[in-house]
C-alpha positions in Angstrom: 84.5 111.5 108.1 86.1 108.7 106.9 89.6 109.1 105.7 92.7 106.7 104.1 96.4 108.0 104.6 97.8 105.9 102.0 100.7 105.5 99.8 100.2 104.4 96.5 102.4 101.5 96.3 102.3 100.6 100.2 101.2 97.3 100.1 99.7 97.6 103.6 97.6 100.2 102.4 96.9 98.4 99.9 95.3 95.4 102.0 93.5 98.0 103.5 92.0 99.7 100.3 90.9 96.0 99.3 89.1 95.4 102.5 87.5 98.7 102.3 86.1 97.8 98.6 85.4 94.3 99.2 83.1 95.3 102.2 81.6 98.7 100.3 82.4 101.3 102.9 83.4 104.0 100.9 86.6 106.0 101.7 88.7 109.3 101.1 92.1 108.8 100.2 94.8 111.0 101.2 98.3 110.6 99.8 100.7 110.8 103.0 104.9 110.7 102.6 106.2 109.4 105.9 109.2 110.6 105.0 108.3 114.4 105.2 107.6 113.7 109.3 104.7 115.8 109.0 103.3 117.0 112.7 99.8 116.2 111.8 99.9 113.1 110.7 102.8 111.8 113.7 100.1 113.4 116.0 97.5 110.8 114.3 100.1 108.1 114.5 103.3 108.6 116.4 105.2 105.9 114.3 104.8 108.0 111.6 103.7 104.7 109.2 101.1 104.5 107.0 97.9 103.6 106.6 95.8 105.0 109.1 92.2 105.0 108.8 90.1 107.5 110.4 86.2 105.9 110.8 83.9 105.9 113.4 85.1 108.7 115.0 88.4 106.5 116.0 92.2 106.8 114.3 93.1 103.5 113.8 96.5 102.6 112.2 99.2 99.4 111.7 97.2 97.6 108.9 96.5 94.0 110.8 94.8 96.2 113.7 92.2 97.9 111.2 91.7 94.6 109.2 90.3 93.5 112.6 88.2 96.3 113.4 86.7 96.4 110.0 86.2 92.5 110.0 84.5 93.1 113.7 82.6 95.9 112.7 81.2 95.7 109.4 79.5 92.2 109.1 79.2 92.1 105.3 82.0 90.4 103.0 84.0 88.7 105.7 87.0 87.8 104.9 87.8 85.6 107.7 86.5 81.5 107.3 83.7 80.3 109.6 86.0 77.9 111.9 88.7 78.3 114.3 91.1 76.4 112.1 90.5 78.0 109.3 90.6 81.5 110.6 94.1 80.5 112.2 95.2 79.3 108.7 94.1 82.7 107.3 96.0 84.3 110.2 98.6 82.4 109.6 99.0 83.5 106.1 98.6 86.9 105.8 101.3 87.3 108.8 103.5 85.4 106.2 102.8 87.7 103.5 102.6 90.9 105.9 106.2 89.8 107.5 108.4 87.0 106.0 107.4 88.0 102.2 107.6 91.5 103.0 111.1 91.9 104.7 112.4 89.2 101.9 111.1 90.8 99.0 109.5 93.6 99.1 111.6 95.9 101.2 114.7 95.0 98.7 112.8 95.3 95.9 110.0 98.3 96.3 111.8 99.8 98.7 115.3 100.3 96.8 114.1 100.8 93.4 111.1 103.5 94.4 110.9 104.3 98.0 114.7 105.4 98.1 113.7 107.5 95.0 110.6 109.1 96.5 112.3 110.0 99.5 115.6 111.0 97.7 117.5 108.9 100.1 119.8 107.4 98.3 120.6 104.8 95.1 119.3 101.6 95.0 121.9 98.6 96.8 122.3 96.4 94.3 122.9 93.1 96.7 119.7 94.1 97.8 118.0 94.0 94.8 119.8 90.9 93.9 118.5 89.0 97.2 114.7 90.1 96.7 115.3 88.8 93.3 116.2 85.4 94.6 113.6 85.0 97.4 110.8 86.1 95.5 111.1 82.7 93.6 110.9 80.9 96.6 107.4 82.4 98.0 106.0 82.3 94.3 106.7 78.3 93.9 105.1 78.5 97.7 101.9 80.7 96.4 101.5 77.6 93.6 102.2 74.9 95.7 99.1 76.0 98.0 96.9 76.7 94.8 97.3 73.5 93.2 94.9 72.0 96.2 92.9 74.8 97.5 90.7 77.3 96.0 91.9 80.3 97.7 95.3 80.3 99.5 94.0 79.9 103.1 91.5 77.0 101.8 87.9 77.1 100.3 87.1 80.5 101.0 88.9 83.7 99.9 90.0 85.7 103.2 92.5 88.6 104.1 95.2 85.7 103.6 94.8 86.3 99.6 94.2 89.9 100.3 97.7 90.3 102.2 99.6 88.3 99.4 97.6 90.0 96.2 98.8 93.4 97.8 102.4 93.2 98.2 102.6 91.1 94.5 100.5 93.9 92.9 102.8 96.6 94.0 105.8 94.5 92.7 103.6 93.5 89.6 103.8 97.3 89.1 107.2 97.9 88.9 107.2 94.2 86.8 109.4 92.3 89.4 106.9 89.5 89.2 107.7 86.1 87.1 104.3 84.9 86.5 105.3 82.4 84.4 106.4 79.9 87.2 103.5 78.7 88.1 100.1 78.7 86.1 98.4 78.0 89.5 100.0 81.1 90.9 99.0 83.1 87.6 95.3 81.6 87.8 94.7 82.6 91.5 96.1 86.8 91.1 94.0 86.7 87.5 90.9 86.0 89.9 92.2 88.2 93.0 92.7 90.8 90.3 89.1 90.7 88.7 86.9 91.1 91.4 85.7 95.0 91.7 87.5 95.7 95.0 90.6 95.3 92.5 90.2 98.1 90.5 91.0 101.1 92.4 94.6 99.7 92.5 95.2 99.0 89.1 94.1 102.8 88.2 96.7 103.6 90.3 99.7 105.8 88.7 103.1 107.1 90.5 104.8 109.3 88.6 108.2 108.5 87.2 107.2 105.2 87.6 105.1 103.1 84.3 103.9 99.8 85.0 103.9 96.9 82.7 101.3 96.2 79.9 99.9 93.5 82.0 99.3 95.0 85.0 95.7 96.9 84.7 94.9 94.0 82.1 92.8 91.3 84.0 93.7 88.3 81.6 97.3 89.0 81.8 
């Protein structure tokens, strides 16, 4: 059995689901809400956090941890480069995205606008919203900067670096909190992220209450 317990618009799940398609191992996906506390799912992970991939006959969970079991394990599409330095850079990158992007962007934008909503817990902070505003510009202008001399953010060869950035922008592409117009380097790298096959299971993705922009299933903007 191999299972996902996923949350739509978790963007570590979603780094998950795009190593999953990239490498072709095919997947169920179960919808969890961490919020609920459900007993079987904190006895498959006590922290409660999604994803969680059961493969193998192993539970695996935090998303960094299964990327590197997958990467280990299944030897086709790998999505780390060939040298140490380059792997490092990778590394380096999709801890950026994963943590720094995340906590400055993402949690007070995602979060307050759907998660609170999901899990009825509460309105939106607006000085919140207002800072993930602002530092989103920041890490876009960095996203362009590192595409106008590479061909994939971590260098030549795309890794889980573009995979950890592509997933928390496409969950705030959803909700349209993304200015793509700052950068056409930043537009031309998610237009290629977001055309290759492993792509598509996330842009058929629909949470009710919730209607994404025009743009964001459309692969040419």
């Amino acid at each position: 059995m191999r299972r996902l317990y996923h949350q739509p618009l978790s963007p570590f799940c979603r780094k998950i689901r795009l190593v999953l398609a990239e490498k072709k191992i095919e997947v169920e996906l179960v919808e969890e809400k961490p919020w609920e506390k459900r007993m079987d799912f904190l006895r498959l992970n006590p922290s409660g956090k999604v994803p969680v991939l059961r493969i193998d006959g192993l539970v695996l969970a935090e998303s960094s941890a299964i990327f590197e079991y997958l990467e280990e394990v299944y030897q086709t599409a790998q999505l780390l480069p060939d040298t140490p330095a380059e792997r490092a850079e990778a590394r380096r990158l999709a801890a950026w995205f994963d943590d720094k992007f995340h906590h400055e962007v993402t949690v007070n934008l995602l979060y307050e606008r759907v998660n609170k909503r999901l899990a009825r817990a509460g309105y939106p902070e607006s000085s919140k919203i207002k800072d993930g505003a602002k530092n989103i510009k920041y890490h876009l202008d960095y996203i362009g900067w590192l595409m106008e001399g590479r061909r994939w953010l971590a260098g030549d060869q795309m890794s889980i670096a573009d995979f950890s950035a592509a997933a928390q922008l496409s969950c705030l592409d959803y909700i349209g909190d993304v200015d793509w117009s700052r950068s056409a380097a930043l537009k031309e790298w998610y237009a290629k992220v977001k055309s290759r096959p492993a792509f598509r299971g996330l842009l058929a993705d629909l949470l009710p209450g919730f209607t994404p922009p025009s743009h964001y299933a459309d692969l040419d903007f």
